[in-house]
N, C-alpha and C positions, 0 to 999 in steps of 0.2 A: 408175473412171477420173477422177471428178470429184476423189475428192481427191489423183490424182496430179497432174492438171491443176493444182489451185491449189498444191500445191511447185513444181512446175515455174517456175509464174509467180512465188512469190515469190522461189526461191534463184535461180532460173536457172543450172542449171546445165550445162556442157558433155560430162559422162557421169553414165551413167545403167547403175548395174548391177541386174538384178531377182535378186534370190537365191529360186531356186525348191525348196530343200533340204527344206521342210519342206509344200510344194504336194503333196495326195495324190489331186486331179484336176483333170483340164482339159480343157476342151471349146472350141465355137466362142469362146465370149466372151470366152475368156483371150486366146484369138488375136486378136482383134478388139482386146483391150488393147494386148497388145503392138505391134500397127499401127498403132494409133493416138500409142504412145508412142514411136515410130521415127519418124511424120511430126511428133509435137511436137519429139524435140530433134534432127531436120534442121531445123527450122523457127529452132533454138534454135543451131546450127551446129554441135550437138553428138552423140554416138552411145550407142545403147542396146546392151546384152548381156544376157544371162541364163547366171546361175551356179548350179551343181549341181542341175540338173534332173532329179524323179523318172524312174524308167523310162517312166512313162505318158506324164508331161507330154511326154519326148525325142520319143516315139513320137508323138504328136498332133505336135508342132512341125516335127518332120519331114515329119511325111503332107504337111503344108501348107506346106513349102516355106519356113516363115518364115526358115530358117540362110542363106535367100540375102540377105538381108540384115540382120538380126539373128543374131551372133556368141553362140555356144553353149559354157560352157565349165563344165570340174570344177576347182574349188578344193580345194586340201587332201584330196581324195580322199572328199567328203563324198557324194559319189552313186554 
């Protein structure tokens, strides 16, 4: 998270896509990433997504509820 934090702070930017196409696990921490990077670009006045998410990572992201606020989506049919 630290070095998304410092892009964040240099580009500042107003979206923020995570491409998880090639993520072949994810646990609590990832989640806790991604929370963390939902309240940096609110903070930033801008919005996070994650694009082509393994079957595992969906399924974690899911349990936890993160798609109610963090937008879930397949690009190109890459997942």
């Amino acid at each position: 998270m630290e070095k998304i934090g410092e892009e964040l702070d240099e580009y500042l930017p107003r979206e923020c896509a995570m491409d998880l196409s090639d993520l072949s696990f994810m646990d609590s921490s990832g989640i806790a990433l991604l929370v963390n990077l939902h309240r940096r670009m609110q903070d930033l006045g801008g919005r996070v997504w994650v694009e082509n998410p393994s079957s595992q990572a969906r399924r974690v992201l899911e349990a936890a509820g993160i798609e109610r606020f963090v937008q879930m989506a397949v690009i190109g049919g890459k997942a």
